[in-house]
C-alpha positions as YAML, in Angstrom:
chain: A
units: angstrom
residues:
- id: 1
  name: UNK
  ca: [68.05, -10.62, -43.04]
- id: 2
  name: UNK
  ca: [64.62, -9.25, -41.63]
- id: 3
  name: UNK
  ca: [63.50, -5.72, -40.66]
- id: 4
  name: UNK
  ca: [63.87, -6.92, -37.23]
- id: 5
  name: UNK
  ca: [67.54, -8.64, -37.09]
- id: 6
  name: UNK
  ca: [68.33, -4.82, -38.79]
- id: 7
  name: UNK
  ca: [67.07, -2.76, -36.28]
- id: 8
  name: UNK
  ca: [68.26, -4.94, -33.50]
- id: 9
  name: UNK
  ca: [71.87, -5.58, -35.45]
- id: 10
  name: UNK
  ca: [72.96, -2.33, -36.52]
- id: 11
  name: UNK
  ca: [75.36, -0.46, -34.54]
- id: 12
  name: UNK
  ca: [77.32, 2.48, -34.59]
- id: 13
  name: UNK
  ca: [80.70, 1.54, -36.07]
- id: 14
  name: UNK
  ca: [83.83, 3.34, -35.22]
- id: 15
  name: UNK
  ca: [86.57, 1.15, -36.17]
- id: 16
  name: UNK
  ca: [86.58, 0.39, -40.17]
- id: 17
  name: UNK
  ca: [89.49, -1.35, -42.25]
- id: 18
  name: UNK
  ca: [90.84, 0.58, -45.01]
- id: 19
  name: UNK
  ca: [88.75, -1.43, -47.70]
- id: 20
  name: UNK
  ca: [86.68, 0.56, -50.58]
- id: 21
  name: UNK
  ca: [83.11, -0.04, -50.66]
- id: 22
  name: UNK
  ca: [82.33, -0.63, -54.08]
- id: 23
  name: UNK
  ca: [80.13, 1.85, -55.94]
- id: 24
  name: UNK
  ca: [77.35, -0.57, -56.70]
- id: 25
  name: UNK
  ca: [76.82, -0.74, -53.06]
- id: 26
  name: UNK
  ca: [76.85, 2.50, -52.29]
- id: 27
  name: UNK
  ca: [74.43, 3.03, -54.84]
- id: 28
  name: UNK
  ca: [72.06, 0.16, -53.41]
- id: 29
  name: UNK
  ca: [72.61, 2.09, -50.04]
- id: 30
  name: UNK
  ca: [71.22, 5.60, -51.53]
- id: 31
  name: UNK
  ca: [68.45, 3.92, -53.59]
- id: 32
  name: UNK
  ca: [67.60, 2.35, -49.92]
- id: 33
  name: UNK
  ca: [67.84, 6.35, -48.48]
- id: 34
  name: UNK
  ca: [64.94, 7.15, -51.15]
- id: 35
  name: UNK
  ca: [62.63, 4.43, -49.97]
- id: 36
  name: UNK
  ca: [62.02, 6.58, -46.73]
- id: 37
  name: UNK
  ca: [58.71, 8.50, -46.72]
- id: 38
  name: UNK
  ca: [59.26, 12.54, -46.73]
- id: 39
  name: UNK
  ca: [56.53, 14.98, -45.85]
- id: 40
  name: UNK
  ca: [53.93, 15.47, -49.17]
- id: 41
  name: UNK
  ca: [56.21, 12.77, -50.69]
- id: 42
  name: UNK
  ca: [58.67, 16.23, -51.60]
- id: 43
  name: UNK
  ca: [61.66, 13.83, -51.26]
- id: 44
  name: UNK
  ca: [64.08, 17.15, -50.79]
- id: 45
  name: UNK
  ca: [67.39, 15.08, -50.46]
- id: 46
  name: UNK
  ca: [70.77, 14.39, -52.48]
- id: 47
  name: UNK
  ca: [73.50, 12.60, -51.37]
- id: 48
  name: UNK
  ca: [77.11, 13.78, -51.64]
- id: 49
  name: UNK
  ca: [79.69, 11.03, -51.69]
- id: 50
  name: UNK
  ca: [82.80, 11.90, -50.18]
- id: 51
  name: UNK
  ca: [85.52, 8.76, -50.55]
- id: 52
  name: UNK
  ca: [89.16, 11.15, -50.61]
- id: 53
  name: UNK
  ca: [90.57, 10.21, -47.47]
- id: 54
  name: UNK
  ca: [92.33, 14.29, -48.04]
- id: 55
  name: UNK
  ca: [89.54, 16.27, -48.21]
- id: 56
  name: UNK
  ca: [87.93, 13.72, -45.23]
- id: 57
  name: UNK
  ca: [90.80, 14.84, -42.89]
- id: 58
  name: UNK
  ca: [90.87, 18.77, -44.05]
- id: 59
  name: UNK
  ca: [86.85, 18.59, -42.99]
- id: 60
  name: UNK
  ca: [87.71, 17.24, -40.04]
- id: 61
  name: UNK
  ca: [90.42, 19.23, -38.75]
- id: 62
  name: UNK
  ca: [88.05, 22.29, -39.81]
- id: 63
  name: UNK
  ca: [85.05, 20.58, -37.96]
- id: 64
  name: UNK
  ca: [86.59, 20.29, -34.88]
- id: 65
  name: UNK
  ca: [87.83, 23.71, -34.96]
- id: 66
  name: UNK
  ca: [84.40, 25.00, -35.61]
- id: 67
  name: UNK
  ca: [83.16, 22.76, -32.72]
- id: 68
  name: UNK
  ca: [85.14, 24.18, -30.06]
- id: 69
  name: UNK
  ca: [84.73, 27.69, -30.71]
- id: 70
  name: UNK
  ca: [80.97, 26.92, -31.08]
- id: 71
  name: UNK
  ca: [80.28, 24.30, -28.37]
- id: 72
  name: UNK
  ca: [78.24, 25.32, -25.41]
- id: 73
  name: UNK
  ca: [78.72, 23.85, -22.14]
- id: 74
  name: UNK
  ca: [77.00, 20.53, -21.17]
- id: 75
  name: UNK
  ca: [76.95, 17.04, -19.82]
- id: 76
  name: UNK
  ca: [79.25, 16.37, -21.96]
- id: 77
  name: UNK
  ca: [81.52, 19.21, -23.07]
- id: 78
  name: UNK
  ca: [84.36, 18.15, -21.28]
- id: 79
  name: UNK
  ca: [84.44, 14.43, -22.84]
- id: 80
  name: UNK
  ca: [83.95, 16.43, -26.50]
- id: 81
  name: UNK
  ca: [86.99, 18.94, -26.20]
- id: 82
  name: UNK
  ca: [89.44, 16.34, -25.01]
- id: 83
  name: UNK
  ca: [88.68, 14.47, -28.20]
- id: 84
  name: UNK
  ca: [88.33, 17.51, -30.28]
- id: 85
  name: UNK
  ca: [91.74, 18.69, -29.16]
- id: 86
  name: UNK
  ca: [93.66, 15.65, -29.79]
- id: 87
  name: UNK
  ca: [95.40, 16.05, -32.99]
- id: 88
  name: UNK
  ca: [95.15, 12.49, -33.62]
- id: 89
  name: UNK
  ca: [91.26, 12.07, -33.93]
- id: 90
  name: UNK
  ca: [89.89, 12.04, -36.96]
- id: 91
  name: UNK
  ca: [86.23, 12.59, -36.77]
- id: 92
  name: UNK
  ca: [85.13, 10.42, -39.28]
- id: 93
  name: UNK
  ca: [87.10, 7.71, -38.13]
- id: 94
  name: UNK
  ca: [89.61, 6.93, -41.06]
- id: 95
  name: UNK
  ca: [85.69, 5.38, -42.59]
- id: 96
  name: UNK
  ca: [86.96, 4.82, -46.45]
- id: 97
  name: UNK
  ca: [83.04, 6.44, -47.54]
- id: 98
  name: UNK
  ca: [81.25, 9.35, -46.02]
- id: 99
  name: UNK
  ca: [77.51, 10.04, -47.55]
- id: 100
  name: UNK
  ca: [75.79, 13.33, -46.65]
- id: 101
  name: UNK
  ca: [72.49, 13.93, -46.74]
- id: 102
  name: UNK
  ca: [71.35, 17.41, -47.55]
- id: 103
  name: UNK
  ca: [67.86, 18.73, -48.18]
- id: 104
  name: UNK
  ca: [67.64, 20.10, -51.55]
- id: 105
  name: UNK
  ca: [64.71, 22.45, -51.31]
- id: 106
  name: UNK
  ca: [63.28, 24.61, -48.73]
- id: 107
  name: UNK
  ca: [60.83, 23.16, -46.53]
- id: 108
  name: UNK
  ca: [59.22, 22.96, -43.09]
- id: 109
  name: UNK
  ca: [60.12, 19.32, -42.48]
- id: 110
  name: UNK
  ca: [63.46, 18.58, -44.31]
- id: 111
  name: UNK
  ca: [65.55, 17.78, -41.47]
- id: 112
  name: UNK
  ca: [63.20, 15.15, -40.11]
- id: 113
  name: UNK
  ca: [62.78, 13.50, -44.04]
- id: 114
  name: UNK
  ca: [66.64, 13.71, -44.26]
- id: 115
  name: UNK
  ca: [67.06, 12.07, -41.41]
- id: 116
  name: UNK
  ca: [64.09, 8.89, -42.22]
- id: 117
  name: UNK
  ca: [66.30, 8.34, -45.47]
- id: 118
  name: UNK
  ca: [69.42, 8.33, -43.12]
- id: 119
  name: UNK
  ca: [68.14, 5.73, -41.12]
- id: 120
  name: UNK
  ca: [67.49, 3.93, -44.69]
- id: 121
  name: UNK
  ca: [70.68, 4.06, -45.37]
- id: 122
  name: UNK
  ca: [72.21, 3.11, -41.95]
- id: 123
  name: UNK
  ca: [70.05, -0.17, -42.17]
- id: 124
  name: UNK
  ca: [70.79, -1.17, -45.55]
- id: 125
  name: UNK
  ca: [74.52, -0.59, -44.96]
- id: 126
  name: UNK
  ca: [74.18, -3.37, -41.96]
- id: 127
  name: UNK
  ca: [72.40, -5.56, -44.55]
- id: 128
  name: UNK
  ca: [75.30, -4.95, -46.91]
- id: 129
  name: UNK
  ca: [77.51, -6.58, -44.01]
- id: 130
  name: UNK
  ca: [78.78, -2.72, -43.61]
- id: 131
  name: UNK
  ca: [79.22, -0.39, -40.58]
- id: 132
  name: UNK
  ca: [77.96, 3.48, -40.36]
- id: 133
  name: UNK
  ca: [77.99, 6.23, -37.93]
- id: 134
  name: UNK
  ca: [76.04, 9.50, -37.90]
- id: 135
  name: UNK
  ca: [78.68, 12.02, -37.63]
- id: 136
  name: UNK
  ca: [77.29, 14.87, -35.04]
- id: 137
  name: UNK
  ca: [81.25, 17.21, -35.03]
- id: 138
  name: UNK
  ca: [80.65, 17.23, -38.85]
- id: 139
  name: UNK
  ca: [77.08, 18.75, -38.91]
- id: 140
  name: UNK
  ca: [77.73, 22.32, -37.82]
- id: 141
  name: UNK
  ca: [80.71, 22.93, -39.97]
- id: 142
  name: UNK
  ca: [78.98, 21.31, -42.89]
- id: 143
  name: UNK
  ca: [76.22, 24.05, -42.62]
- id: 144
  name: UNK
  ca: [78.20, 26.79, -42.32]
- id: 145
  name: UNK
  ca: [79.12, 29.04, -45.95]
- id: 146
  name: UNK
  ca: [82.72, 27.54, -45.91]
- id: 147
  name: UNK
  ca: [81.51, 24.12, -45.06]
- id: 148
  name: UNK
  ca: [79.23, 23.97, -47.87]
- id: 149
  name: UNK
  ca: [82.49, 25.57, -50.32]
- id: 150
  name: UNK
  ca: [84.54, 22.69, -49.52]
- id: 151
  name: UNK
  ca: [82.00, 20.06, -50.39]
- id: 152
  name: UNK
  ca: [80.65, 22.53, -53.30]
- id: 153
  name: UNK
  ca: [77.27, 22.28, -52.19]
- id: 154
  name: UNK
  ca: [74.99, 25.22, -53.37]
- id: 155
  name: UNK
  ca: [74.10, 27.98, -50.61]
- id: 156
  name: UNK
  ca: [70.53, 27.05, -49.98]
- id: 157
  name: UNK
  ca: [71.12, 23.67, -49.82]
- id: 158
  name: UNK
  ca: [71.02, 21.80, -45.84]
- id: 159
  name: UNK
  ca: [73.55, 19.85, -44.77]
- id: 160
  name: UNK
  ca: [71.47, 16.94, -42.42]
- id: 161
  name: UNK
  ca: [73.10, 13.81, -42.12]
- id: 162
  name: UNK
  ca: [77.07, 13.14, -42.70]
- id: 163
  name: UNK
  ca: [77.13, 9.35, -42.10]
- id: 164
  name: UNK
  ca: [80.19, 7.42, -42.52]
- id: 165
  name: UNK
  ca: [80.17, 3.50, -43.84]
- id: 166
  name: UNK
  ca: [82.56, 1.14, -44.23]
- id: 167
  name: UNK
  ca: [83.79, -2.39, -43.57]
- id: 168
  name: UNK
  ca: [83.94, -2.81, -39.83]
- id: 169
  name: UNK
  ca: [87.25, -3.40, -38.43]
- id: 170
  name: UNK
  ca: [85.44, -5.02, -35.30]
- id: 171
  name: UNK
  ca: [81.60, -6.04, -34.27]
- id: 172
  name: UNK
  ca: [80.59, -3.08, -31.81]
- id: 173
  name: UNK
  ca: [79.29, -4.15, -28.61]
- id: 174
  name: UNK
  ca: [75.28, -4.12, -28.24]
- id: 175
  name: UNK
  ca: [74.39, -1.36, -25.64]
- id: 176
  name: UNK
  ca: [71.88, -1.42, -23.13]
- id: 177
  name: UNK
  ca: [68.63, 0.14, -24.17]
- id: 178
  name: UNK
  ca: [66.25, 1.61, -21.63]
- id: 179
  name: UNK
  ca: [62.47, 0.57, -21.40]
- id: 180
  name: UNK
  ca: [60.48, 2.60, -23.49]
- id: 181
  name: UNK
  ca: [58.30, 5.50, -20.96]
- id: 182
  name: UNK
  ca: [54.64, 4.01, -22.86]
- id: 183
  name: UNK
  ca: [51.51, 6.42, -22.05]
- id: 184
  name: UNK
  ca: [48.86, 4.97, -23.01]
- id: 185
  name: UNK
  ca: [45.48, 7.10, -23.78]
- id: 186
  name: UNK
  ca: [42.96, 4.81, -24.16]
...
């Protein structure tokens, strides 16, 4: 598969079957993460692996808890605490693997390095025949002191990127893309 097929091919994936993903794969997924560039090559991430469906659903109900009493209103507030009330959403999405990315080290620019290995990660695991999903209810819990005690992550580490992978249970429907706004300078 080429660069472009990736990019064009990956989706986000919401649906998985309850197959593992095999540790050798996840492992070719993180050593993709590390290929990304990161600001004065500081490469501030680790990767926490999360595959205990238990824990998975205690984050979540916690998650979405933390969610609504933290939400502000917006475009789409209403669509979020409908889902974030029903008991049976999971946020993760029953996904057998979760993978966060947390910056490791202070730094001005860990958040956007984070997020280039995400992206890494996301297109490898469409390489690997996988789906993924960046996992936006997850984030603010996961950054929070008791967020960070569940996952045993030290204090002064920064939860980034909680992205889910797993086998797709169906192919996601491509989704319109607007035309890029291009201002040209010269």
């Amino acid at each position: 598969m080429n660069i472009d097929q990736a990019i064009s091919g990956r989706r986000s994936t919401r649906e998985y079957t309850t197959e593992a993903v095999d540790e050798k794969i996840i492992r070719r997924l993180i050593n993709a993460a590390v290929l990304a560039p990161s600001a004065v090559n500081q490469q501030p991430w680790t990767f926490t692996v999360i595959r205990d469906q238990e824990l998975l659903d205690r984050i979540s109900r916690e998650a979405k808890a933390y969610m609504l009493a933290t939400m502000s209103a917006g475009p789409h507030s209403g669509h979020f605490h409908g889902l974030l009330t029903d008991e049976d959403f999971q946020i993760f999405y029953h996904a057998p693997v979760l993978i966060l990315i947390s910056g490791n080290m202070p730094g001005q620019w860990i958040v956007e390095d984070c997020s280039l290995a995400a992206e890494n990660l996301m297109l490898a695991a469409y390489a690997e025949g996988l789906g993924s999903c960046w996992i936006g209810f997850a984030q603010g819990f996961l950054n929070t002191p008791q967020g960070k005690k569940t996952l045993g992550l030290p204090a002064e580490w920064t939860p980034v990127a909680p992205i889910i992978v797993g086998y797709p249970e169906t192919s996601p429907v491509p989704v319109a893309h607007r035309e890029p706004v291009i201002r040209w300078m010269g």
